[in-house]
C-alpha positions in Angstrom: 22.4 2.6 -43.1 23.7 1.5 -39.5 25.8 -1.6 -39.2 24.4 -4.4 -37.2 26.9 -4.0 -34.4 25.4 -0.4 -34.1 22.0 -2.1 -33.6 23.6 -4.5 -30.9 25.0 -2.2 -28.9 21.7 -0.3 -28.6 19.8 -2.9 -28.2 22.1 -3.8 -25.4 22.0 -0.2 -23.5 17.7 0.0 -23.9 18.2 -3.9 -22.1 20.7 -2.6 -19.2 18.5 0.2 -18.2 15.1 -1.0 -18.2 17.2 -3.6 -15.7 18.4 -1.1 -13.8 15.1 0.7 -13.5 13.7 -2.7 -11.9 16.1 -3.0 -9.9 15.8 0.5 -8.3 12.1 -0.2 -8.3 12.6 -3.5 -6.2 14.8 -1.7 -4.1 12.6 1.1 -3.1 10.1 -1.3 -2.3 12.3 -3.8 -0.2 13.4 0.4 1.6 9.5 0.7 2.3 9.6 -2.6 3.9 12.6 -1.7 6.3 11.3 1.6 6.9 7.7 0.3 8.0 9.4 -2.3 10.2 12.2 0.1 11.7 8.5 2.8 12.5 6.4 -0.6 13.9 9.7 -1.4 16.4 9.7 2.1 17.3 13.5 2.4 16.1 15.5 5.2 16.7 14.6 8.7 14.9 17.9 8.7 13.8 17.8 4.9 12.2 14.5 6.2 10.8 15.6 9.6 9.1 18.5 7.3 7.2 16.3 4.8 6.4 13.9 7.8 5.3 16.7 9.5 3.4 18.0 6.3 1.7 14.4 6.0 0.5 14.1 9.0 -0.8 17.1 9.0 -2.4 16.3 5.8 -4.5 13.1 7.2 -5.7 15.1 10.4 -7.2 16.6 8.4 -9.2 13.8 6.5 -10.7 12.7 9.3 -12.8 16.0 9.8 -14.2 16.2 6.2 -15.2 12.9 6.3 -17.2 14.1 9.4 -18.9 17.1 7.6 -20.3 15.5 4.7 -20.9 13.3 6.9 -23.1 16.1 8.4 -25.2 17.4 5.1 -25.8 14.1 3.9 -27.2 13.5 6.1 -29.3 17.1 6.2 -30.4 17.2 2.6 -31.2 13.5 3.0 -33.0 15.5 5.5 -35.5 18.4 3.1 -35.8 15.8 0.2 -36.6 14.3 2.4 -39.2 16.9 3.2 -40.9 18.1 -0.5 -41.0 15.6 -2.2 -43.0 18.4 -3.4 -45.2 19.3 -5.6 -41.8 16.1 -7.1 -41.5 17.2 -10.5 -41.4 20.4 -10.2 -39.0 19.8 -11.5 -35.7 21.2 -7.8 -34.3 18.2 -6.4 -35.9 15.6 -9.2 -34.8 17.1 -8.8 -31.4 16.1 -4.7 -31.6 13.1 -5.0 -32.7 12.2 -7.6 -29.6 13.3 -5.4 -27.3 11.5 -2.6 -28.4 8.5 -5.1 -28.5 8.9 -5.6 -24.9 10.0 -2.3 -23.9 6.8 -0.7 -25.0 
């Protein structure tokens, strides 16, 4: 059986990522936006390969982020199952939200 502070601290690492997968999300985005602006002004080539590179940088990430947030998801799922004794902690309630609104 897994202790509820097992449960919160998974709970707590699926919620960090998925935040950190926005984030690098909103940042590509706001990158897209600098690098159309920076081609419309006819900046530099060299301001533009950065730009390019910072881009592309950012979206290598991204799959890497889904891919962990993926192993924590399914490792909180097996933690959740095996904690039905927990079911009225808040620790557990709280895991089985944010597996709610993960998937």
């Amino acid at each position: 059986m897994a202790e509820p502070r097992q449960l919160k601290i998974r709970t707590a690492v699926v919620k960090r990522l998925v935040k950190e997968k926005q984030s690098y999300e909103k940042e590509a985005l706001q990158q897209e936006a600098k690098l159309q602006k920076l081609k419309d002004d006819g900046a530099d080539k060299y301001v533009v390969k950065n730009a390019i590179e910072c881009l592309e940088e950012t979206r290598i990430v991204l799959p890497d982020c889904q891919r962990r947030i993926t192993t924590a998801v399914e490792e909180l799922k097996a933690l959740v199952a095996a904690s039905e004794a927990l079911k009225d902690t808040d620790e557990y309630k709280a895991a089985v939200e944010q597996l709610e609104n993960v998937l």
